[in-house]
C-alpha positions in Angstrom: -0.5 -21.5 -18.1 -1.1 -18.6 -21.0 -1.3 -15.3 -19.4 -2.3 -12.8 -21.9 -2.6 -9.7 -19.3 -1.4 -8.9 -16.2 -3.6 -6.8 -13.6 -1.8 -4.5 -11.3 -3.9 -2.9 -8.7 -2.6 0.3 -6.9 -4.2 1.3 -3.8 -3.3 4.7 -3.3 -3.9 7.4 -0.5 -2.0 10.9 -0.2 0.7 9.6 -2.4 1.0 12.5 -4.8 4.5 12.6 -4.4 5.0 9.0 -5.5 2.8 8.1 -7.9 4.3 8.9 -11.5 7.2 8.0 -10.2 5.9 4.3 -9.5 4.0 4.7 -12.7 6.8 5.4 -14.8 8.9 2.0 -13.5 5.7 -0.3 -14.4 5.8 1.3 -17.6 9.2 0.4 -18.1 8.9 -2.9 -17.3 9.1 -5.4 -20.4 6.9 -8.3 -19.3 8.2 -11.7 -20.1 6.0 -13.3 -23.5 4.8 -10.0 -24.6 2.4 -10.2 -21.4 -0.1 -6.7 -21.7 -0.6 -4.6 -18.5 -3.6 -3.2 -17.4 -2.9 -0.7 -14.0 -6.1 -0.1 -12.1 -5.6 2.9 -9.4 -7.8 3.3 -6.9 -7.6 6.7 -5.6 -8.8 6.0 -1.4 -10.1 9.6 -0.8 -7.1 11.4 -1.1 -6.3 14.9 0.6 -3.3 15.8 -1.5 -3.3 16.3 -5.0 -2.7 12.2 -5.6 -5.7 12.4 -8.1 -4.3 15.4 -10.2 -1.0 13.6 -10.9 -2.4 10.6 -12.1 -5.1 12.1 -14.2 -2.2 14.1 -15.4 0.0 11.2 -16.2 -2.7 9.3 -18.0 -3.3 12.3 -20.5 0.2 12.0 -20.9 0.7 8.5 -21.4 -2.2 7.3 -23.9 -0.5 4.5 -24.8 -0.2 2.9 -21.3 -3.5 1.5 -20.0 -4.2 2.9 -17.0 -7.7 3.3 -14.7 -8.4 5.2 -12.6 -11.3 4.9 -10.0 -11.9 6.8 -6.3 -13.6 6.1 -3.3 -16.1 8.7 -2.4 -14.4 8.4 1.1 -11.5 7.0 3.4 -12.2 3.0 3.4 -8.8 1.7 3.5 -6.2 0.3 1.7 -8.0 -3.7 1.9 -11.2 -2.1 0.6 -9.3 -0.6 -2.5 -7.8 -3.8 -3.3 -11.3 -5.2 -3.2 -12.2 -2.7 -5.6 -9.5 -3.0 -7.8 -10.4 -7.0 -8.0 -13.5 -6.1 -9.0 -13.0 -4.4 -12.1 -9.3 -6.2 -13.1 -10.1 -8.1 -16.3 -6.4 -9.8 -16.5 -5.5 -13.5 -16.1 -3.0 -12.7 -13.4 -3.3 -10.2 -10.4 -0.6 -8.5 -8.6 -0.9 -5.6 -5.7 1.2 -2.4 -5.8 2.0 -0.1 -3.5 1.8 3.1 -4.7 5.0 4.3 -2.8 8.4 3.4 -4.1 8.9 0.6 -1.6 8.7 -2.3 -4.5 10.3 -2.7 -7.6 8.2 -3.8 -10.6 11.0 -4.8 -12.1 10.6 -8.0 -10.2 7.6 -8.7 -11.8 9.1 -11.2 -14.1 10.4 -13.3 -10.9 7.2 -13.2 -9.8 5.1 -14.1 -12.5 7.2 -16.8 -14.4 5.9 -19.7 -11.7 2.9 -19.2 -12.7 3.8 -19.3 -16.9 5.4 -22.7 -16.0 2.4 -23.9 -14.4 3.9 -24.8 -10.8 2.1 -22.2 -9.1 -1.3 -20.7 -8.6 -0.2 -17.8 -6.4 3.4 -16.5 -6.4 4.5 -14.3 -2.3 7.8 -11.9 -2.9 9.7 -12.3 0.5 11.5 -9.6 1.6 13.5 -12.0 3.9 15.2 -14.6 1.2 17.6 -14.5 -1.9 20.0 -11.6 -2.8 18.4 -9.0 -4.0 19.3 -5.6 -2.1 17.5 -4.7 1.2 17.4 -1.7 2.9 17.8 -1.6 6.8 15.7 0.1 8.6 13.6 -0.8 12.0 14.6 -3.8 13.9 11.2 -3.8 15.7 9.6 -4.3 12.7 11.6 -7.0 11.6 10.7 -8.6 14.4 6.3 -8.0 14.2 7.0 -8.8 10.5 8.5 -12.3 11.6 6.5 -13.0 14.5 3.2 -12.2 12.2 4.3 -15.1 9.7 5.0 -17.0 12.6 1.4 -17.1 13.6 0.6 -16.9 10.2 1.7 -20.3 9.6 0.7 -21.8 12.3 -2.6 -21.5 11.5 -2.4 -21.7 7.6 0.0 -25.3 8.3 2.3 -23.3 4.7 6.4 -22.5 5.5 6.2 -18.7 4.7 9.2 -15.9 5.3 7.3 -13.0 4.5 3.4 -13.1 5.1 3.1 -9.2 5.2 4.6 -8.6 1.8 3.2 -6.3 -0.4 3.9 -8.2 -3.4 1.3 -11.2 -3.9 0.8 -12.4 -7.1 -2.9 -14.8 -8.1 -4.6 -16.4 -11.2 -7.4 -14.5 -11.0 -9.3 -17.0 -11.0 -8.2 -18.2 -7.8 -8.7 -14.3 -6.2 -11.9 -13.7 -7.1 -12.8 -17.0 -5.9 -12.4 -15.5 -2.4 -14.8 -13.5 -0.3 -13.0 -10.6 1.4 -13.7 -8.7 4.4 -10.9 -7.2 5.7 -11.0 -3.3 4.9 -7.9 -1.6 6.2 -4.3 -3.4 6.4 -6.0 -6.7 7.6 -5.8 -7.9 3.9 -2.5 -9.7 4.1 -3.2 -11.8 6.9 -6.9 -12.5 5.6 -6.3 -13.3 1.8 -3.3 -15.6 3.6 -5.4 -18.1 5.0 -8.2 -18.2 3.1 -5.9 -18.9 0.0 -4.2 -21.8 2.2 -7.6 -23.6 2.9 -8.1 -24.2 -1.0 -7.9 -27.8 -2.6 -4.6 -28.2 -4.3 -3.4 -24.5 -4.0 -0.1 -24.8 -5.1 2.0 -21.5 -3.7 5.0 -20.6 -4.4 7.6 -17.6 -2.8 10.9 -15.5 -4.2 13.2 -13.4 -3.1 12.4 -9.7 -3.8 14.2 -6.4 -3.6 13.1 -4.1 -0.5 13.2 -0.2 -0.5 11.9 0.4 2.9 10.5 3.9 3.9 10.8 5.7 7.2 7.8 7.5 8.7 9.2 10.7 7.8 9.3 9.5 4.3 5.2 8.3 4.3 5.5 4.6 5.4 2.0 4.2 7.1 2.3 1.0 8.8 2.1 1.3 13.0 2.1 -1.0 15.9 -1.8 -0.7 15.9 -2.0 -2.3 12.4 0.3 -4.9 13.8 -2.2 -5.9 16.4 -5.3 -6.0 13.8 -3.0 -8.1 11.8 -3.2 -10.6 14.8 -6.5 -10.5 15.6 -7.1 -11.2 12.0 -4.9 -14.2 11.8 -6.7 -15.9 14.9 -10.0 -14.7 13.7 -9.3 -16.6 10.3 -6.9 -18.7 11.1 -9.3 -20.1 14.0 -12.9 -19.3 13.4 -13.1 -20.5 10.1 
């Protein structure tokens, strides 16, 4: 498949402190075949000065394209993905998040299934290859692997990591989905809708990890964990 641009959405709430940082690694990645990048931001009603930065950084970085769009209030990260879907224009999607969990490096390991026209949607575990990991909550581990579990149970695919940030589409394939989920439900909801399409052909890697403590931001709690169950029967079941 030609891929001419690829779309990187960025939900983002109160991550001031983050976000050029995260912006300044995409824009150092060097996409395999002179791919073009188009970064859509979608500011979530921030309280912290998350909005500043980036305008800041855009003025500052002309060259790198960059959009910026905000909520008029709180609607969660799942609702700022759909937003960002909405407006991408690439041939290729891939989420962000705008913390420094992910590296964009890995772009390339993501993406080049798709050039070689194996895949139409490309899943970074976190639980397979080499690539470092840092170790932080054994609980966790354990929702994260229980979650795929039930995941693929219902979706019938072979998964390691269904909660992974780092899910790359055709486009054509994600738009081609009707959304609901608002808040963290997105994962388990784009999951098996994807799964129920004729012929889908997905693929997963091995990613790096750079795991947050709460102290340090992360967001994720035990409550999104049970959402993230209910969504998975309520999709996964009542189709």
């Amino acid at each position: 498949m030609e891929i001419k641009k690829l779309s990187i959405i960025i939900p983002a709430y109160n991550e001031g402190p983050t976000i050029y940082k995260i912006l300044d690694k995409i824009k150092g990645v060097s996409l395999i075949n002179a791919i073009e990048k188009e970064i859509i931001i979608v500011n979530d009603c921030s309280a912290d000065n998350t909005v500043e930065r980036v305008k800041q950084y855009i003025k500052i970085n002309s060259d790198l394209k960059i959009e910026l769009i905000e909520h008029d209030k709180n609607k969660g990260k799942g609702a700022a993905i759909h937003t960002g879907i909405q407006v991408s224009t690439g041939d290729v999607i891939v989420i962000q998040d705008a913390d420094l969990e992910y590296d964009p490096d890995e772009y390339n390991i993501l993406i080049r299934p798709i050039i070689n026209g194996v895949a139409d949607v490309v899943y970074g575990s976190r639980f397979m290859g080499g690539n470092p990991h840092r170790i932080l909550f054994f609980w966790h581990s354990i929702g994260n692997k229980f979650l795929t579990f039930l995941s693929n149970m219902f979706s019938n695919l072979n998964l390691t990591d269904m909660e992974t940030c780092y899910k790359m589409f055709r486009s054509d394939v994600l738009k081609s989905i009707k959304l609901n989920e608002k808040r963290f439900g997105f994962e388990p909801e784009v999951t098996q809708k994807v799964a129920r399409i004729s012929k889908i052909r997905i693929y997963e890697v091995g990613i790096s990890y750079y795991g947050r403590t709460f102290e340090e931001g992360k967001k994720i709690n035990w409550k999104d964990g049970f959402h993230a169950i209910y969504c998975i029967l309520r999709y996964g079941i009542l189709r």
